[in-house]
C-alpha positions in Angstrom: 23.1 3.1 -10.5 19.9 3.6 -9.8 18.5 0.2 -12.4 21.5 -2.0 -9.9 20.0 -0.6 -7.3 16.8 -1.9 -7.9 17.9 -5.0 -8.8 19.2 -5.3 -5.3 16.3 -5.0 -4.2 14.5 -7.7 -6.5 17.2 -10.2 -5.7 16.4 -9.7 -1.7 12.9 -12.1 -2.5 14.6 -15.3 -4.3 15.4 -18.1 -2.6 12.5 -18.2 -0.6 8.7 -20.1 -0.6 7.2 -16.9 -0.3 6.8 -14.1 -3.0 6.7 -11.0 -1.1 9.4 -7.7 -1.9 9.5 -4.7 -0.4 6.2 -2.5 -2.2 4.1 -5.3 0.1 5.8 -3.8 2.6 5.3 -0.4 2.1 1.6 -0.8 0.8 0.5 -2.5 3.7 2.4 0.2 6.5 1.3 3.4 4.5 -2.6 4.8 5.1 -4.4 7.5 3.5 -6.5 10.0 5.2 -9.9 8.9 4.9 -12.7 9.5 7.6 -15.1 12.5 7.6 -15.5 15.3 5.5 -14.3 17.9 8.0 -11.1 16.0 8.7 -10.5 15.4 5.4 -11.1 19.4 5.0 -8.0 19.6 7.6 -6.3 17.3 6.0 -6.0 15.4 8.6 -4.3 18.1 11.5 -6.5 16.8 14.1 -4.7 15.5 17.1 -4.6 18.2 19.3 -8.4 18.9 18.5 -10.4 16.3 18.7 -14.8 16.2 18.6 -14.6 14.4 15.6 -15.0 10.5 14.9 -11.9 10.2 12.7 -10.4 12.8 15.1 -11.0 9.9 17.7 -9.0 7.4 15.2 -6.1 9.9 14.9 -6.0 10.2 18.9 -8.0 8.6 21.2 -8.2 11.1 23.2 -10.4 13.3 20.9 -13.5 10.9 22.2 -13.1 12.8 25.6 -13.6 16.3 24.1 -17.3 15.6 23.5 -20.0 17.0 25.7 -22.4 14.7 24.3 -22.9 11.5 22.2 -22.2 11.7 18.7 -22.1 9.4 15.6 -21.3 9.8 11.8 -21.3 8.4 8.7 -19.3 8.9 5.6 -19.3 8.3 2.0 -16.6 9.3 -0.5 -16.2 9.6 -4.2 -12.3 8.6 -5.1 -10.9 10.0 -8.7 -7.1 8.4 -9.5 -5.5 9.3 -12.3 -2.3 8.4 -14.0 0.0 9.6 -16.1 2.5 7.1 -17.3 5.8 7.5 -19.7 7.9 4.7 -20.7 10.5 5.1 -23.2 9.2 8.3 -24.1 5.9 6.8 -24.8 2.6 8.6 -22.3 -0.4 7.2 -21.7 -3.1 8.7 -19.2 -5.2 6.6 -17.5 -8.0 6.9 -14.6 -10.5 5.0 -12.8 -13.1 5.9 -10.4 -14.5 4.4 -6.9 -17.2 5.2 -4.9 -17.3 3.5 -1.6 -18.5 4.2 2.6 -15.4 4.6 4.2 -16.2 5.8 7.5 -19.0 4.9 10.6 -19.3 5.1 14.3 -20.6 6.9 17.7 -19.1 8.0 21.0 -21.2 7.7 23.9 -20.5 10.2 26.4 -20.8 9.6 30.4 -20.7 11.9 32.7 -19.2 11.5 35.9 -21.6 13.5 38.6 -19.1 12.6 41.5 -17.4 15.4 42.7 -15.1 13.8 44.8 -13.3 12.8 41.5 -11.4 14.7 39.4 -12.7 12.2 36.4 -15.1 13.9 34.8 -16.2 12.2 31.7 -15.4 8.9 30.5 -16.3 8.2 26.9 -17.1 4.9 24.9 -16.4 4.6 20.8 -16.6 2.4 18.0 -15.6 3.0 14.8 -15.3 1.4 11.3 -13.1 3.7 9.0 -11.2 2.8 5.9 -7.5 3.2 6.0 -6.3 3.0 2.5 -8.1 2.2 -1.0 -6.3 0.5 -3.9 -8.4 1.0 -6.6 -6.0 1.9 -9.5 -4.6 1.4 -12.6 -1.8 2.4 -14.8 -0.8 1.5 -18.5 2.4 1.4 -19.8 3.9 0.9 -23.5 7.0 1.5 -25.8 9.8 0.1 -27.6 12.6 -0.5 -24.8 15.7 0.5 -26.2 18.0 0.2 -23.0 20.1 -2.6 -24.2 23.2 -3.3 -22.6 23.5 -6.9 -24.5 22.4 -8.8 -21.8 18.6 -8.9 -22.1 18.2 -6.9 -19.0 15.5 -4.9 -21.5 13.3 -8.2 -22.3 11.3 -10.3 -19.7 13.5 -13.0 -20.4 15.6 -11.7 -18.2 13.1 -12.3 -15.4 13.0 -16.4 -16.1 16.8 -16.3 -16.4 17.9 -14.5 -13.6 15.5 -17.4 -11.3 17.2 -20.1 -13.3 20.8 -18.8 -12.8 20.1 -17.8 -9.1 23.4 -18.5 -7.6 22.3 -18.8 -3.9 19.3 -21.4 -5.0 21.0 -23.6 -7.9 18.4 -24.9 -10.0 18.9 -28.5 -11.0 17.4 -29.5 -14.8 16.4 -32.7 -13.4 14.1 -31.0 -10.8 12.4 -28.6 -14.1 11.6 -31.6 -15.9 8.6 -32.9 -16.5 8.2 -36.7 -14.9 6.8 -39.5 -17.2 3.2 -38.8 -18.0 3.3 -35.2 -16.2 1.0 -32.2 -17.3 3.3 -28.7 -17.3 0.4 -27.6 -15.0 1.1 -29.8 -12.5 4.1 -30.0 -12.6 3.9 -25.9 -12.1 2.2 -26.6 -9.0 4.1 -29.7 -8.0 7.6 -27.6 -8.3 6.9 -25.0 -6.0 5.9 -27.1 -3.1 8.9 -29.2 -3.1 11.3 -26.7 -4.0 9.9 -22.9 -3.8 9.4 -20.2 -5.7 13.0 -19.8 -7.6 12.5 -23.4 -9.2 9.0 -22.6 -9.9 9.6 -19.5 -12.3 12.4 -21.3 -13.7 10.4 -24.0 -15.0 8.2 -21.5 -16.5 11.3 -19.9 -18.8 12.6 -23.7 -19.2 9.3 -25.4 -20.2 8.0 -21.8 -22.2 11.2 -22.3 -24.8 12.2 -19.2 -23.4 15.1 -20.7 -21.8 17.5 -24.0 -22.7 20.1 -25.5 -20.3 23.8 -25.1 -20.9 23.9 -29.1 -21.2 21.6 -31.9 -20.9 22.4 -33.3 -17.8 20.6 -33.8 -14.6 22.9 -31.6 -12.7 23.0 -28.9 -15.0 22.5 -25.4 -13.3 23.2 -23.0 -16.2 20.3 -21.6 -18.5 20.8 -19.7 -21.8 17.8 -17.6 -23.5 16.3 -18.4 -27.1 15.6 -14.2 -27.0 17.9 -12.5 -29.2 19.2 -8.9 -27.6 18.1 -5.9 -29.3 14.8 -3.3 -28.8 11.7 -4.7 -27.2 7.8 -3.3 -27.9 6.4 -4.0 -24.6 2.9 -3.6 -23.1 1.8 -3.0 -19.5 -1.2 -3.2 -17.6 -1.3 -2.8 -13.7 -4.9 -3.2 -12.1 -5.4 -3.3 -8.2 -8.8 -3.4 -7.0 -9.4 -3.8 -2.6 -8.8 -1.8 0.2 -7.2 -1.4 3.9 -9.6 -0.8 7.2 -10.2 -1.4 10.5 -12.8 -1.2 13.8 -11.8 0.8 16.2 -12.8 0.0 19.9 -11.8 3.6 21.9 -11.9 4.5 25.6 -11.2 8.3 26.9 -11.5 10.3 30.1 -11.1 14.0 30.8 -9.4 14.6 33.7 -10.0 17.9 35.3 -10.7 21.3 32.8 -7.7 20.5 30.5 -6.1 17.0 30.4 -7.9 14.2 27.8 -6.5 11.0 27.8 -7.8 7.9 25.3 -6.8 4.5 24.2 -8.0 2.8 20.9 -7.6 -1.1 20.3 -7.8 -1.5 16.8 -8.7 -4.7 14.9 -7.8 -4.5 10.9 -8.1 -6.2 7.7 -6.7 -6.1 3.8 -8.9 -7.4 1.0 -6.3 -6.5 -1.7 -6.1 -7.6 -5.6 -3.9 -7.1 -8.3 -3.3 -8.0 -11.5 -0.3 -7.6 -14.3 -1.0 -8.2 -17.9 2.7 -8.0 -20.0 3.0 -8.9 -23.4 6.3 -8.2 -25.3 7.7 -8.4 -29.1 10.9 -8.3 -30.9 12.0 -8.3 -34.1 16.0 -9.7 -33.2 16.0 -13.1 -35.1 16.1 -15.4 -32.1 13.5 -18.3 -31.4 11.2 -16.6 -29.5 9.3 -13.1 -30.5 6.1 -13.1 -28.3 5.7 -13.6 -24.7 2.6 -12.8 -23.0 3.2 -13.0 -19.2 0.5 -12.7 -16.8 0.1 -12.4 -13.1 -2.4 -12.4 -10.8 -2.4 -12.1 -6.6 -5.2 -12.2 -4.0 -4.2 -11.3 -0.4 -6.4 -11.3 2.9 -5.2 -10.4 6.1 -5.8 -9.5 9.3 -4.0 -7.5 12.7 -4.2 -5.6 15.7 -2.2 -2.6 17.0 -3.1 -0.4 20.1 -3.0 3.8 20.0 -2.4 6.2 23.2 -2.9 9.5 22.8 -3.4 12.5 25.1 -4.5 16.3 24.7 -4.1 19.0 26.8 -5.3 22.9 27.3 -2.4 24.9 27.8 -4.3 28.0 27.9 -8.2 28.1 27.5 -7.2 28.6 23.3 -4.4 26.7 22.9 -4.0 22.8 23.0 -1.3 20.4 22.4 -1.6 16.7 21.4 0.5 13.7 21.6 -0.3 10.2 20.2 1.2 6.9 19.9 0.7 4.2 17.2 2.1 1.1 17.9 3.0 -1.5 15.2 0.4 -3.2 13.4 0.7 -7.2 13.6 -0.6 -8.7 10.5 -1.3 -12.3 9.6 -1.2 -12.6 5.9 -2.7 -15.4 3.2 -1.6 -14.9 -0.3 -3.0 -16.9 -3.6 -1.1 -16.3 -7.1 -2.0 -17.3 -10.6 0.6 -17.4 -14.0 -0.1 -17.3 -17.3 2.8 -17.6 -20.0 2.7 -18.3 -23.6 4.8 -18.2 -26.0 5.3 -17.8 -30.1 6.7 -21.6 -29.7 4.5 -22.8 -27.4 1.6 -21.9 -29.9 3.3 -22.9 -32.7 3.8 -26.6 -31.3 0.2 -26.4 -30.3 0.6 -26.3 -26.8 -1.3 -24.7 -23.7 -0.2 -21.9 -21.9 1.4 -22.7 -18.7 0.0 -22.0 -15.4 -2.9 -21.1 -16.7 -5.7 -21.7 -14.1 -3.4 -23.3 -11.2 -3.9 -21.4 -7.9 -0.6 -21.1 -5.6 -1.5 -21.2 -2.3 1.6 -19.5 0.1 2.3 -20.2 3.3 0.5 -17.6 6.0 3.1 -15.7 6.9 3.3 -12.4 8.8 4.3 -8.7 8.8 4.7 -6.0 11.9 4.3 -2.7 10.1 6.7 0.4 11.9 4.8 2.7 15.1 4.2 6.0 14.7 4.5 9.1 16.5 3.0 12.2 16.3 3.1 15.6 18.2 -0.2 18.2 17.5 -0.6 21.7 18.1 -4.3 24.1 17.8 -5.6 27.6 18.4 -8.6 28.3 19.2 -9.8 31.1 18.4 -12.9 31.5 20.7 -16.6 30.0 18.8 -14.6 31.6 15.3 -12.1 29.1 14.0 -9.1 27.4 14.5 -5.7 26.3 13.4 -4.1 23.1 13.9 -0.6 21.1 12.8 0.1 18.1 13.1 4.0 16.4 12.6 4.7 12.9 12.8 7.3 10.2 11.9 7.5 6.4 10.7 10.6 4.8 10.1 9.9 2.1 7.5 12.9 0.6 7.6 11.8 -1.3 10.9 9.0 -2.6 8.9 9.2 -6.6 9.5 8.5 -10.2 7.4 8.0 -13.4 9.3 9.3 -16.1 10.2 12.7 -14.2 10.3 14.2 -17.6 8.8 12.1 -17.3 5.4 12.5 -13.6 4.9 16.3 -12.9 6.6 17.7 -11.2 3.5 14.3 -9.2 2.6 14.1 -7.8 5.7 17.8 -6.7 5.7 16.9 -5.0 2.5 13.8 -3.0 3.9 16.0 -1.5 6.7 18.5 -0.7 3.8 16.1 0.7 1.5 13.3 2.0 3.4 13.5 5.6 5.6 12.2 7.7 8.2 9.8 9.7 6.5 8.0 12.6 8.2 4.2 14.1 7.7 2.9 17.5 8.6 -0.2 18.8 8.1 -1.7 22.1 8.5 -5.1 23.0 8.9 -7.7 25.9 9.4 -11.3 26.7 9.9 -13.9 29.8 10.2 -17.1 29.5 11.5 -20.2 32.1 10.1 -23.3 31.7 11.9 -24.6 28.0 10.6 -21.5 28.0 8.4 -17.7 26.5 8.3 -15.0 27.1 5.9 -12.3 24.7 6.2 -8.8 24.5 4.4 -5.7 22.0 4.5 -2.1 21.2 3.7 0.0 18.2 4.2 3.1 16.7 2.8 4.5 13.4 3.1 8.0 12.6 2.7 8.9 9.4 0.5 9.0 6.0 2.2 12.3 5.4 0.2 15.5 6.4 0.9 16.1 7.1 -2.9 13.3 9.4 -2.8 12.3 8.1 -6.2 10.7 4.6 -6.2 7.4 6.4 -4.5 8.3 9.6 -4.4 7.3 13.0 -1.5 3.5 13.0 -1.7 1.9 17.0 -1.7 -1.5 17.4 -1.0 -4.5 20.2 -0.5 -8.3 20.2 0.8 -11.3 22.7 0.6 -14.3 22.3 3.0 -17.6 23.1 3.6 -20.1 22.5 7.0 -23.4 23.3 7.4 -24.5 22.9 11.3 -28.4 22.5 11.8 -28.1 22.2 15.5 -27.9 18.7 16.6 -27.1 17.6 13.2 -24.3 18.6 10.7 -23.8 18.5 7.1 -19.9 18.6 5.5 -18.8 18.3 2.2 -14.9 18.4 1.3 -12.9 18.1 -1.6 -9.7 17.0 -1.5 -6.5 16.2 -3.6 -2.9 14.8 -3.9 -0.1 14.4 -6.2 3.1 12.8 -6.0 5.8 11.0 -8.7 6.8 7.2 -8.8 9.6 5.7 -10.4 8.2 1.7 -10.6 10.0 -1.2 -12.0 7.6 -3.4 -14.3 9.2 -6.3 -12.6 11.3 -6.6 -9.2 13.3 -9.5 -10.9 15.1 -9.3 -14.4 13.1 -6.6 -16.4 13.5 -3.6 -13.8 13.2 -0.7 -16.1 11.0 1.9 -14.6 8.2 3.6 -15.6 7.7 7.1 -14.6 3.9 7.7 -13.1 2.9 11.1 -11.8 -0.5 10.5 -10.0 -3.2 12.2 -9.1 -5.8 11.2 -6.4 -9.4 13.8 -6.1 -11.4 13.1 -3.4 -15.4 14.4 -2.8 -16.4 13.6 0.6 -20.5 13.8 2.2 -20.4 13.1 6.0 -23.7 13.3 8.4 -23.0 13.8 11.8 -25.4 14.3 14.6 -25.4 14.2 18.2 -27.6 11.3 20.1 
C-alpha cells in the first residue's frame, strides 16, 4: 500500500508546466533551529523567555525583555550524516558545512515619562539562517521488486509521462521536425506543451520507449526494457540554505506584560542534484540508462510574527506567539541528462544535456504557526522553559491555483498537523552557565514514514565576562526517512536514518 500510495502522490504533479511535488513543499515550510549558541543549548524553548537575539526571532516580544542594547553574532559548524539501505544494500555517507548563521542588535529605549505605563520600547534587526541543505545521500543495490511491470526500472518513469491518461501524448508532437536537434526540440516541447510531453520525448527519442503504432495520433508507448532485477545507483546532493532579516519592534508595558512584532523578509538559494544510473541483464534493447537531474531555485517572501510574554508571578512567565504564513515567490531552472546503451551505440549525444528549463515563477504560502511557552525562574540560578507548537502542513499552498489544483489537493491529503515541544534548562555558577535541551518533532506526513518524527538533544556552555558573553553548544538530531528515488515511475524507497551534529560559537555583548 504504501509504494500506491506514493505513487498517488507522484501522479498529483503531471499534467502541469511546472515540476514541483510535495517534498518542495515541505522543504520550503519546515526550519531548523539555528541562531545562538545558548538557544541552540535550549533547544530552542525560548518563547516565554526572551533576552536573546534568536529568542527575539522565536517571539518578538523577547526584544522587550532587555535592559540594555545588545548584539550577537554566530557561527556554526554543521556534521550530516547518512545512513542509507536499499535492497538490503548500506552505504554511509556525510558531509560537512561551516557557515555564519546568525547576526543582529536590539537597541533599547527607555521611556522616562511616567505618565505612561510604556516603559521601554525596543528596536531590532536580525539576519538568522532558517534551514541549511547541505546534504547528501548514496544509494545502491540490485532491485528485485518486480511485479512484471517495470515499476523496478526507471523506465517506468518515461512511460508512465507517455501513457499519462489525463495529458494524452500525441507521437506527432515527440517527433523531431525536419532538420531539428533532440536538444531543441527538448526545449522546444516543453514550452508548447509542458512538462508531461517533455519527459516523454526523453523515453521516446532515448530508445527507451516505442509507440504502440506509427501514427500521428498515437498515444500508447511500450518500453524496449525487459522486466527482471535492476543494479541501480544513486546519488542525491543538495547544497543552499533557507534565511531571513528580521525587522522587530517591542514594548513592555508596566512590570510584566511584553508585547513585539517582527516583519520578516526571507530568501531560498537552494540546489540539488540527482545522478541515477541503472543496468540489467533481462535481454531487452536497452541495458544502461544514466539519468541525470539537476534544479536551481531562488526565492523570496514575507510573513509577519506577534508574540507576547507575560510575568505571572515575579518567577514564572508564559509566552504566546503567532507566525503567520510565509508568501513565497519562487523561480526554478532544471537541467536533464539521459543516455542510453543505444544512444551510444548509434553514436548519438546525450539528450538534454546542457539545455536550461526555465519555469514559470510561481508561488507558495507555507502553513502559520502557533506556539504557547512556559518558564521558571528560579531567581539569578537557572531556569526552565517549554515550548509546544503546531503547523498543519496540509494547508501548505501552490500557485496559481489553476496550475497546481490537483497537487495542492494532495498536500491537504498527505500532509498533517504535526506538533513540536521543546524542553529546556539552565544553571548559572558565578561567571558560568550550564545549559541542556530536548525537543521532538512529529512528522510532517500523515504516514509518519516518508520523513519520519524527528528526536533531538543539546549540551551548553556560557561564559559571561560582564558586558560580553561567550557560549558554545553542541547539539544533535536524528530522525528516519522512507524517500522514493523518483516521485514518478521508479518509487521504491530508500530507507535513510540521519544524523545532524551541530557545534555552535556565539559572541554577544551589550552596547
Amino acid at each position: 500500500m504504501k509504494k500506491l500510495h506514493l505513487l498517488y502522490i507522484g501522479l498529483l504533479s503531471i499534467g502541469s508546466i511546472y515540476g514541483q511535488d510535495i517534498s518542495d513543499a515541505v522543504r520550503y515550510s519546515q526550519s531548523e533551529i539555528q541562531g545562538t549558541a545558548r538557544f541552540r543549548a535550549l533547544s530552542g524553548a525560548f518563547g516565554a523567555l526572551g533576552g536573546d537575539m534568536s529568542a527575539v526571532s522565536a517571539n518578538p516580544a523577547g526584544s522587550a525583555v532587555f535592559n540594555q542594547s545588545h548584539m550577537s553574532f554566530t557561527g556554526s559548524n554543521v556534521d550530516a550524516k547518512n545512513n542509507t539501505n536499499y535492497f538490503s544494500n548500506t552505504v554511509n555517507s556525510s558531509t560537512s558545512n561551516f557557515n555564519i548563521n546568525q547576526g543582529g542588535a536590539v537597541f533599547v529605549f527607555a521611556n522616562n515619562n511616567n505618565a505612561t505605563p510604556w516603559q521601554k520600547f525596543t528596536f531590532g534587526i536580525a539576519y538568522e539562517n532558517t534551514n541549511n541543505y547541505h546534504n547528501n545521500w548514496f544509494a545502491n543495490g540490485l532491485n528485485t521488486n518486480d511485479d512484471g511491470n517495470l515499476s523496478n526500472s526507471i523506465s517506468s518513469y518515461f512511460f508512465d509521462f507517455a501513457n499519462n491518461p489525463q495529458v494524452p501524448v500525441k507521437l506527432q508532437e515527440i517527433s523531431l521536425l525536419p532538420g531539428e536537434t533532440k536538444n531543441d526540440a527538448y526545449i522546444d516541447i516543453i514550452d508548447v506543451f509542458g512538462l508531461t510531453h517533455q519527459q516523454a520525448f526523453l523515453g521516446f527519442q532515448s530508445f527507451i520507449l516505442d509507440a504502440a503504432t506509427n501514427d500521428d495520433d498515437n498515444t500508447e508507448y511500450t518500453s524496449n526494457v525487459n522486466s527482471g532485477n535492476f543494479s541501480h545507483n544513486y546519488a542525491y546532493l543538495e547544497t543552499g540554505y533557507n534565511g531571513k532579516i528580521s525587522f522587530n519592534f517591542a514594548s513592555q508595558y508596566k512590570d510584566n506584560l511584553y508585547l513585539g512584532i517582527n516583519l520578516n523578509s526571507h530568501f531560498i538559494d537552494y540546489q540539488r542534484s540527482i545522478e541515477f544510473s541503472e543496468t540489467n541483464s533481462n535481454g531487452g534493447t536497452i541495458t544502461n540508462i544514466d539519468f541525470d537531474n539537476k534544479i536551481a531555485t531562488t526565492g523570496n517572501g514575507f510573513s509577519f510574527q506577534l508574540g507576547g510574554i507575560m510575568k505571572i508571578t515575579p518567577q514564572f512567565r508564559a509566552g504566546v506567539t503567532y507566525d503567520s504564513p510565509t508568501w513565497y515567490s519562487i523561480d526554478d531552472e532544471t537541467t536533464q541528462f539521459l543516455d542510453t546503451n543505444i544512444l551510444v551505440e548509434e553514436d548519438e549525444n546525450a539528450i538534454g544535456n546542457q539545455a536550461i528549463n526555465i519555469f514559470p515563477r510561481y508561488r507558495l504560502k507555507t502553513p502559520s504557526k502557533i506556539t504557547g511557552s512556559l518558564a521558571y525562574i528560579f531567581s539569578k540560578k537557572g531556569l526552565l522553559s517549554f515550548d509546544y507548537s503546531k503547523k498543519d502542513y496540509g494547508n501548505t499552498k501552490f500557485r496559481p491555483n489553476a496550475d497546481f489544483s490537483n497537487l495542492n489537493t494532495g498536500i491537504g491529503d498527505v500532509l498533517a498537523n504535526a506538533a513540536t515541544y521543546r524542553l529546556g534548562g539552565e544553571y548559572k555558577h558565578k561567571q558560568f552557565s550550564f545549559r541542556g535541551g530536548y525537543r521532538f518533532e512529529e512528522s510532517p506526513y500523515e504516514d509518519g514514514i516518508t520523513i519520519g518524527d524527528l528526536t533531538g538533544y543539546s549540551l551548553g556552555l556560557g561564559y559571561n565576562f560582564g558586558n560580553t558573553r561567550l557560549d558554545l553548544t553542541y547539539d544533535t538530531w536524528e530522525r528516519e526517512d522512507a524517500t522514493p528515488l523518483f516521485n514518478i515511475g521508479l518509487i521504491d524507497t530508500a530507507t535513510i536514518n540521519r544524523t545532524n551534529s551541530n557545534i555552535t560559537l556565539s559572541l554577544s555583548f551589550n552596547i
